[in-house]
C-alpha positions, 0 to 999 in steps of 0.5 A: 329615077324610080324603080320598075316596081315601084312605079307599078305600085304607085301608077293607080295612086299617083305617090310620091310625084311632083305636082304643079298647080295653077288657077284662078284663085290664090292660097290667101282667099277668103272663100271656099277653093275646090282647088286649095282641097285639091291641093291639100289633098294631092299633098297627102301623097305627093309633093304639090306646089301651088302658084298663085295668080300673078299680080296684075297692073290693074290690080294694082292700081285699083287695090293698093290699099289692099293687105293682098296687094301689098305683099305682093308688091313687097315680093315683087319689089324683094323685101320678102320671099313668095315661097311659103312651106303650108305643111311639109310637102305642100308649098304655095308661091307668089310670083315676084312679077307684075304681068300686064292687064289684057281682058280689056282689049280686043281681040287679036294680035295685040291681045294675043302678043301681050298675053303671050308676054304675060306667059312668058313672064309668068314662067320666067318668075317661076322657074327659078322656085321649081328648080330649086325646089327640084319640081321640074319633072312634074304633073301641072294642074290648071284650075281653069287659068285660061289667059295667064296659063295658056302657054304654060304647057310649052313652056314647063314641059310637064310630065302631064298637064290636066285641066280641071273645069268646075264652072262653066267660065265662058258663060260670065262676062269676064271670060266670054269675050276671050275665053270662048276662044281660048278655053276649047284649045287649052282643054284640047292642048292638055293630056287630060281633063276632068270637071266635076259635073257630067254637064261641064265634063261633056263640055271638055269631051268636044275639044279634048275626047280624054275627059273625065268627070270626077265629082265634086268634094266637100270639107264638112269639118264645119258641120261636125264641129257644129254637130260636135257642141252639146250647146248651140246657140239659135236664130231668131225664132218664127212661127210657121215653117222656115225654108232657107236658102244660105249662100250669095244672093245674086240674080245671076243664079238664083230667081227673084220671080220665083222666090217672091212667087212661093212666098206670095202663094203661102204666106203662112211660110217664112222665107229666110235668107241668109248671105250677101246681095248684090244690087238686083236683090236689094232693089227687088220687091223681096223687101216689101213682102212680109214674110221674106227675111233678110239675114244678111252676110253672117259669119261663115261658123254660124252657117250651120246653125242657120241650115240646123234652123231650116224646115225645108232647104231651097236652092231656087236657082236660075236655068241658064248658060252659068248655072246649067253645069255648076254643080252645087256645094250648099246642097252637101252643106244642107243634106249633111245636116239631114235637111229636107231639101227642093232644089231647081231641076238641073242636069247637075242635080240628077245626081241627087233625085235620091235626096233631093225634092228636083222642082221646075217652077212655083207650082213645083216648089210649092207642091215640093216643099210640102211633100218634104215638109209632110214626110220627113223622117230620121231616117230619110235624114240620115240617109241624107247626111251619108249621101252627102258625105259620100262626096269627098275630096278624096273620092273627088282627087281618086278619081284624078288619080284613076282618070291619070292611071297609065298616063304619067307612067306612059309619058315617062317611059317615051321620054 
């Protein structure tokens, strides 16, 4: 038990606490995770250990062949532990369970009841690990794990729960059918919740009045290694202006119709993009035009390079029910390069009308992309690059500690 004193002092900070995380992606993912930054930068001052999503029977089926899947089934089957020590303080865990499939089903009892057991499954693989590891008086954060988490708070009984919202879920396929149901009453359950743009913030405020919105944080170890190298190498060279784009290239956020748009109206400009496509860009007549080119998927160190190689950085998203709230990280990769950037005028990008050209329509673009390319200066580009690093983890989990400031000590005492 800690001492009066003591517990005054860490309050603001939240130190020396035992946090549990639960979410939506495991510690072994290969894409970018605000939650693995959130963890990593929890564990600076707390004990944190992270639960990765149990393995699920569909899962199984369809990835067996999948190097994932199968350490999981080897933890499951105990040829092997699921606890894994990241750094001292910092543990991850997977679960020794399989828990059944449920998105599929209808509405109902039947949903209700099996996704129940899925809960209690869950808890039941993982209690064992937190006591042992002495994390039963802990502050649990879900990262948005709606379905396999949604009894957690009754079950673990934590000294705090938070609920943190960083996309708008219910707005894709997977999640709209249950989740427009479940996720208001998760977000209501918690002590408290906090998203990272003002949209999806406003969004929790309707369930649960104790919602913050935190910023978002950003890992630019990549961009000061690349900075860091006095010899870098260059992609293909063009003549004439280069606005880019780098990131997936999905027609369920970005606008096909305006990205042809501007390259049709200035064909003296080089529209590249660089990053995977789903099936709606490569059937698109982008390809025929001459001056739009495909970089494809690159290997995540070249990407700064790429940025480094733009005249003007674009993100010509779409306006809709899954883009509205997304708070966009490539922007932060692009102003921390100094970049001239436009981007699509969205409630999520009034944080950045400082920085950033906010542009509605081809015309918009158009006029916005030769503003930028007509006054830049290195000025203007620094003060794009400490703009962006002003968007930190740590600033982004300080405001979880401040938001939490009270809570957890106010709990405590009425146990």
């Amino acid at each position: 038990m800690l001492s009066n004193n003591t517990k005054n002092a860490n309050q603001k900070d939240l130190k020396n606490r035992n946090i549990i995380i639960v979410g939506q992606q495991p510690w072994d993912t290969e894409i970018g995770s605000n939650c693995k930054n959130i963890a990593l930068e929890f564990s600076k001052q707390n004990r944190v250990l992270y639960i990765n999503p149990p393995l699920d029977r569909i899962s199984k089926m369809r990835h067996t062949g999948d190097k994932r899947v199968q350490k999981r089934l080897a933890i499951i089957k105990g040829k092997q532990s699921g606890l894994e020590e990241i750094s001292p303080g910092l543990f991850t865990l997977y679960p020794d369970c399989l828990i059944e499939s449920v998105n599929w089903l209808p509405r109902g009892f039947i949903f209700t009841s099996i996704n129940r057991y899925n809960n209690h499954k869950f808890y039941r693989a993982v209690k064992p690990v937190i006591e042992s590891l002495g994390f039963n008086d802990a502050v649990l954060f879900n990262d948005g794990d709606m379905f396999r988490s949604f009894y957690l708070i009754e079950l673990l009984q934590p000294l705090a729960a938070v609920y943190y919202s960083r996309d708008n879920l219910v707005a894709t396929t997977y999640y709209k059918k249950h989740g427009l149901a479940l996720e208001p009453q998760l977000i209501a359950k918690n002590d408290l919740c906090v998203a990272n743009s003002e949209f999806l913030a406003d969004y929790c405020r309707h369930s649960n009045p104790n919602s913050s919105y935190i910023g978002q944080g950003c890992d630019f170890s990549l961009f000061d290694h690349f900075l860091e190298q006095p010899e870098q190498k260059q992609p293909k060279a063009f003549t004439g202006p280069v606005i880019g784009y780098v990131g997936v290239l999905t027609s369920a956020r970005l606008d096909i119709t305006l990205i042809a748009g501007i390259a049709k109206a200035r064909p003296d400009w080089n529209i590249v993009l660089v990053g995977p496509e789903d099936a709606d860009f490569m059937a698109s007549g982008l390809h025929q035009l001459n001056n739009v080119h495909f970089f494809g998927a690159r290997p995540t160190d070249e990407l700064p390079m790429h940025i480094q190689a733009f005249d003007v950085c674009f993100n010509p998203q779409l306006i809709n029910d899954l883009t509205i709230g997304n708070y966009p990280r490539k922007i932060d990769e692009y102003l921390v390069l100094g970049k001239p950037t436009i981007a699509t005028a969205t409630p999520s990008m009034k944080a950045f009308k400082e920085q950033v050209y906010l542009a509605e329509g081809i015309n918009g673009y158009i006029e916005g992309i030769e503003t930028l390319l007509n006054h830049n200066t290195p000025e203007k580009a620094f003060q794009r690059a400490a703009f962006a690093r002003s968007h930190s983890w740590e600033k982004s989990v300080k405001g979880i500690y401040d938001a939490l400031a009270g809570l957890v000590e106010t709990k405590r005492s009425n146990c």
